[in-house]
C-alpha positions in Angstrom: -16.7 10.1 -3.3 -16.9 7.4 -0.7 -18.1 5.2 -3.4 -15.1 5.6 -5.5 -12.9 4.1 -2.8 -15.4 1.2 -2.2 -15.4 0.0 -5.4 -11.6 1.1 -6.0 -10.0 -3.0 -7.3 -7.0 -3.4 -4.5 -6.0 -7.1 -6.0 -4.8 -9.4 -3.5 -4.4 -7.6 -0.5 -5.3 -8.8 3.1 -8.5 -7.2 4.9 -6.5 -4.8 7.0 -5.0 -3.7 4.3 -7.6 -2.9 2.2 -8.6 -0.7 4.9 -6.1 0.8 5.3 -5.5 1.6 1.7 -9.4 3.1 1.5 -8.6 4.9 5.0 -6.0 6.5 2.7 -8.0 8.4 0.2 -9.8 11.1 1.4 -12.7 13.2 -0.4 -10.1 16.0 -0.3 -7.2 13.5 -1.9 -9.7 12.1 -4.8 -10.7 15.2 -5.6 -7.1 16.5 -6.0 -6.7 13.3 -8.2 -9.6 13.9 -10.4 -9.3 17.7 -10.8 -5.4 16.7 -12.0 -6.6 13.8 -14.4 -9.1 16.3 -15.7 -7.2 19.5 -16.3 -3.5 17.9 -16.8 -2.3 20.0 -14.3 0.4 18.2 -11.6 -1.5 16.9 -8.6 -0.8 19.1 -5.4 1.2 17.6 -2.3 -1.9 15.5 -1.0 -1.7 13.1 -3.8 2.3 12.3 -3.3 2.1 12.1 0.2 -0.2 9.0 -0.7 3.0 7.1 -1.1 4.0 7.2 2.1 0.8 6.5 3.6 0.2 3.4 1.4 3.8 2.2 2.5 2.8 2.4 6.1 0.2 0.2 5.5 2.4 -2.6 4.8 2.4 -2.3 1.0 5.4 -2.3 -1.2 4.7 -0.3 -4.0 7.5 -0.9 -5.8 7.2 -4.8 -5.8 7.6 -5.8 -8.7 
């Protein structure tokens, strides 16, 4: 799964963010994400606490 978040497009984001952001997905949050996507079932509480972890690494998600 580590692969997935190496190759995962972050735009234009600084190198400590981008590292942070990868830091961010676990193999137990992409699974959750993937199992979700695949069966249309609502993601569990791993995948929206990745809003608040994305946040603390300086990004504003809702920049638009």
């Amino acid at each position: 799964m580590q692969a997935i978040v190496d190759d995962m497009d972050l735009g234009e984001l600084d190198d400590a963010q981008t590292e942070c952001v990868r830091g961010v997905f676990s193999d137990g949050v992409l699974k959750e994400f993937m199992e979700s996507t695949l069966t249309g079932e609502e993601p569990g509480e791993e995948i929206f606490s990745l809003m608040g972890e994305i946040s603390a690494c300086g990004i504003d998600l809702f920049d638009s």
